[in-house]
C-alpha positions in Angstrom: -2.5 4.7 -77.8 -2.9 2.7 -74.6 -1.7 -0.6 -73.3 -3.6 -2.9 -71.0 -2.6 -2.8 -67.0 -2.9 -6.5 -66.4 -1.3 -8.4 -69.9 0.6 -5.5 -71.7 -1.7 -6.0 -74.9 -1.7 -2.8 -77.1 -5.0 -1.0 -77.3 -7.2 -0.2 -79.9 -8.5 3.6 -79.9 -12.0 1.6 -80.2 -11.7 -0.9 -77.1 -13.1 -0.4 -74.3 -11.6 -3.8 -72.3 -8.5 -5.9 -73.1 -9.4 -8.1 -76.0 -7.1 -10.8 -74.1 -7.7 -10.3 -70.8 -11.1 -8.8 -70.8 -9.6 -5.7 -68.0 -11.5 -3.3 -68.5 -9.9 0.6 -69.5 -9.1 3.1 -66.7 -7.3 5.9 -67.5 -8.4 9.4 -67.6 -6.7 10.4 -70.5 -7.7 7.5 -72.7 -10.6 8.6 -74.9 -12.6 5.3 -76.3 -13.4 6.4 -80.2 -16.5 3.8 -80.8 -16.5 4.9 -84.3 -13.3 4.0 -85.1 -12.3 1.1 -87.2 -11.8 -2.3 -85.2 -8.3 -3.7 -85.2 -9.8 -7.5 -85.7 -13.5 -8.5 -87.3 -16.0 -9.5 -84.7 -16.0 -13.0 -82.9 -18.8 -15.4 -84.1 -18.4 -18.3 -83.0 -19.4 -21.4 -85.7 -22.0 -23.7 -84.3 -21.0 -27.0 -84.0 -21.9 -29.7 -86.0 -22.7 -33.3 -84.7 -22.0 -36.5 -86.8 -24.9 -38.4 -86.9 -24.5 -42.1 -86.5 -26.3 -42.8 -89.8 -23.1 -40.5 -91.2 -20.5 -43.1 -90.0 -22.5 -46.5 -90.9 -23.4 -45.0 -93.9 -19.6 -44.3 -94.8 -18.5 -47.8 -93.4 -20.8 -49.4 -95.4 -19.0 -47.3 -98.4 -15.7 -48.5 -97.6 -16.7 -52.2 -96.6 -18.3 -52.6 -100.8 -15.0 -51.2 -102.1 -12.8 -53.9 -101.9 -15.7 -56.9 -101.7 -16.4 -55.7 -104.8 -13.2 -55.5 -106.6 -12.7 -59.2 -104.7 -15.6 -60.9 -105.9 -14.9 -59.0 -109.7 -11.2 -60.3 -110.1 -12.5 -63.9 -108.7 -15.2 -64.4 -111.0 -13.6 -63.2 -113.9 -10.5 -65.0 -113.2 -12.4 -68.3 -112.2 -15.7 -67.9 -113.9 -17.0 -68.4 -109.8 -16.7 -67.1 -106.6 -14.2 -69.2 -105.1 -11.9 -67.3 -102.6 -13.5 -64.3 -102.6 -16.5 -64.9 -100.3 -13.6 -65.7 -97.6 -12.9 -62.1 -98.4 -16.2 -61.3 -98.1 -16.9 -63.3 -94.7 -13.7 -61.7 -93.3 -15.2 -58.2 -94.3 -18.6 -58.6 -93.1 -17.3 -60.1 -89.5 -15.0 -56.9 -89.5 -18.1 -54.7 -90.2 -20.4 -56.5 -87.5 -17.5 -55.7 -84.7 -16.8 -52.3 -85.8 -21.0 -51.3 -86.5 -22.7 -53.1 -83.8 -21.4 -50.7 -81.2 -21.8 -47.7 -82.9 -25.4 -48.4 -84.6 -26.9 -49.5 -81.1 -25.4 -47.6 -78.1 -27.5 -48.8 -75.6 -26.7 -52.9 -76.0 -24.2 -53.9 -73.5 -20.8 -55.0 -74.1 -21.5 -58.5 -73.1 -24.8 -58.9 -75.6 -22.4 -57.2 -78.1 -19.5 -59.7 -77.6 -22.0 -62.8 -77.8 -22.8 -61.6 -81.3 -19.8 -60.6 -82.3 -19.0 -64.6 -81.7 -21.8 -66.0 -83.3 -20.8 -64.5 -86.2 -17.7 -65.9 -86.1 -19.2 -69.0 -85.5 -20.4 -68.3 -89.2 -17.7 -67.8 -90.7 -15.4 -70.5 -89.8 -18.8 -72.8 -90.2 -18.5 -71.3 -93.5 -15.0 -72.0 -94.3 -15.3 -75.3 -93.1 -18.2 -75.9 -95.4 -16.1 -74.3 -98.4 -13.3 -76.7 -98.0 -14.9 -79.3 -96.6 -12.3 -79.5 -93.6 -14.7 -81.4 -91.6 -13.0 -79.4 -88.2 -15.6 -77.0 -87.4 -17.8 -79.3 -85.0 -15.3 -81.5 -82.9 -12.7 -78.2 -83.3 -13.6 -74.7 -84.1 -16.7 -75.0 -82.4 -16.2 -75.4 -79.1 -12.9 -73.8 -79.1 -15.1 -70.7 -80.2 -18.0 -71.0 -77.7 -14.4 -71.6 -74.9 -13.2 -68.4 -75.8 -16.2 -66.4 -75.9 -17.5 -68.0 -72.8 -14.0 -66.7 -71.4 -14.5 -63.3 -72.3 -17.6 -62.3 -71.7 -17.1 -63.8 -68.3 -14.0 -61.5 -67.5 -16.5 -58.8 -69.7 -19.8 -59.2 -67.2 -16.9 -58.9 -63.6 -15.2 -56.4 -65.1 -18.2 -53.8 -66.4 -21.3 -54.9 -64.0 -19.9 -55.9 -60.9 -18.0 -54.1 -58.1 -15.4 -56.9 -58.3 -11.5 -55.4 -57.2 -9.2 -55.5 -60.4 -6.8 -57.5 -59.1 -9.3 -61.0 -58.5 -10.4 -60.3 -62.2 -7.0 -60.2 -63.2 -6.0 -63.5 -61.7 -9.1 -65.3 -62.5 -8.0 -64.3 -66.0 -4.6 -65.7 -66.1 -6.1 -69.3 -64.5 -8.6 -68.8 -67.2 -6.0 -68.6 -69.9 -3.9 -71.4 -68.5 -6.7 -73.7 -68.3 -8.3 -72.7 -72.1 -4.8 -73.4 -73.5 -5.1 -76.9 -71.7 -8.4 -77.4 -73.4 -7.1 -76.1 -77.0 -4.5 -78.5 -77.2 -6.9 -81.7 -75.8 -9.3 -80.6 -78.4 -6.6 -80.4 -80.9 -5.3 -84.6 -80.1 -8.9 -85.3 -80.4 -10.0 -83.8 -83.6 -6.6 -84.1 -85.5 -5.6 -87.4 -83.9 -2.4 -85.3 -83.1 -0.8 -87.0 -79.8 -2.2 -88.9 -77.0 -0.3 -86.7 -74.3 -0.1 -83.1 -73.8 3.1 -81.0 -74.5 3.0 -77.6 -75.5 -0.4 -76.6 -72.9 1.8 -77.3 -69.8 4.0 -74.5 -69.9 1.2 -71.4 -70.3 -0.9 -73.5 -68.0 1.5 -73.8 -65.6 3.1 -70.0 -65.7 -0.6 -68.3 -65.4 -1.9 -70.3 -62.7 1.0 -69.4 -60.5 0.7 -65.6 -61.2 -3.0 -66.0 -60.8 -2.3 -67.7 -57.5 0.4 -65.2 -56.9 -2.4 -61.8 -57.6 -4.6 -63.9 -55.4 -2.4 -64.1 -52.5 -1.5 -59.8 -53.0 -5.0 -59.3 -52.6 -5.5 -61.2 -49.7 -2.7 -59.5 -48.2 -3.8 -55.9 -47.3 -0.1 -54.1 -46.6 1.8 -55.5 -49.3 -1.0 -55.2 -51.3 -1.1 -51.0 -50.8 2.8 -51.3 -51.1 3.1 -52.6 -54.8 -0.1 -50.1 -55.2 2.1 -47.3 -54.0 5.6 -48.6 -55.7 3.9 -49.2 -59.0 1.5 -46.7 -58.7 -1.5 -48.9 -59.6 
């Protein structure tokens, strides 16, 4: 019986290195036995098996029928029609257009990926709107749509394919977002014939163009800028 010199492991009369360590036995009065039993079963390591994409859409797809099924079963037998289940269904099929578009084609870029992702939910509220006959979708839901996705796949495109600083990105998104609420509520008084005057838009409008101003000016200033960078550890 022997231990090994470096880590202490006990020693099997069959080893002739550490079976932790690797250290290899030295000691003249240690005979190695190599027909002797081994104290554990040989190391084979399994070889590693890769999901295929066609795997994960495949079992998305799976759980995406499940409950549009059982929706549009309880709504026609209830109602005789579909009536509320293809909202389930539009929900469900937007949801698996976010979630499989980036996994189905890698090589699309995020902002291509985001400008579909908003067309189709451009066809869903179109959809909706047609369903109930709100009559909102083109003076409302439209453009508010097209704002926000113009939005973000601005911020998207500086943030992902340009060598733009963090800080400018993140202040031209706070103006951005002050401003879009602006817009939100005008197209609100317009299509609802809610107010002639603006309330509610002043307040984010006002609070994120001051701290975009205010990540604008830390930019532009170079030692307080690597202060907060050191104090916040950004």
């Amino acid at each position: 019986m022997s231990y090994c010199v470096n880590c202490g492991v006990e020693l099997a009369d069959s080893e002739k290195k550490c079976p932790l360590c690797k250290t290899e036995v030295i000691n003249p009065k240690y005979i190695v036995n190599s027909e002797a039993a081994m104290p554990y079963p040989p190391y084979r390591p399994s070889p590693s098996q890769k999901v295929s994409k066609n795997s994960v859409i495949g079992l998305l797809s799976l759980m995406a029928l499940l409950p549009i099924a059982l929706s549009v079963i309880c709504d026609v037998g209830i109602n005789g029609r579909i009536v509320w289940s293809g909202f389930v269904t539009g929900a469900l099929a937007l949801l698996y257009l976010i979630i499989v578009l980036p996994i189905a084609k890698s090589k699309i870029d995020s902002v291509t990926c985001l400008g579909i992702d908003f067309a189709g939910i451009i066809v869903y509220l179109y959809y909706i709107d047609r369903t109930i006959e709100g009559g909102w979708f083109l003076n409302f839901a439209l453009p508010v749509t097209l704002l926000v996705a113009a939005v973000v796949m601005l911020i998207t495109f500086l943030s992902l394919y340009t060598k733009s600083e963090k800080l400018p990105i993140a202040a031209l998104t706070m103006i951005l977002f002050g401003f879009m609420n602006l817009a939100i509520e005008i197209l609100l008084n317009i299509a609802f014939l809610t107010r002639d005057y603006l309330v509610w838009s002043l307040y984010p409008l006002a609070t994120f163009v001051i701290l975009g101003i205010v990540l604008f000016y830390i930019n532009a200033n170079k030692p307080l800028k690597e202060k907060l960078q050191k104090k916040f550890f950004i």
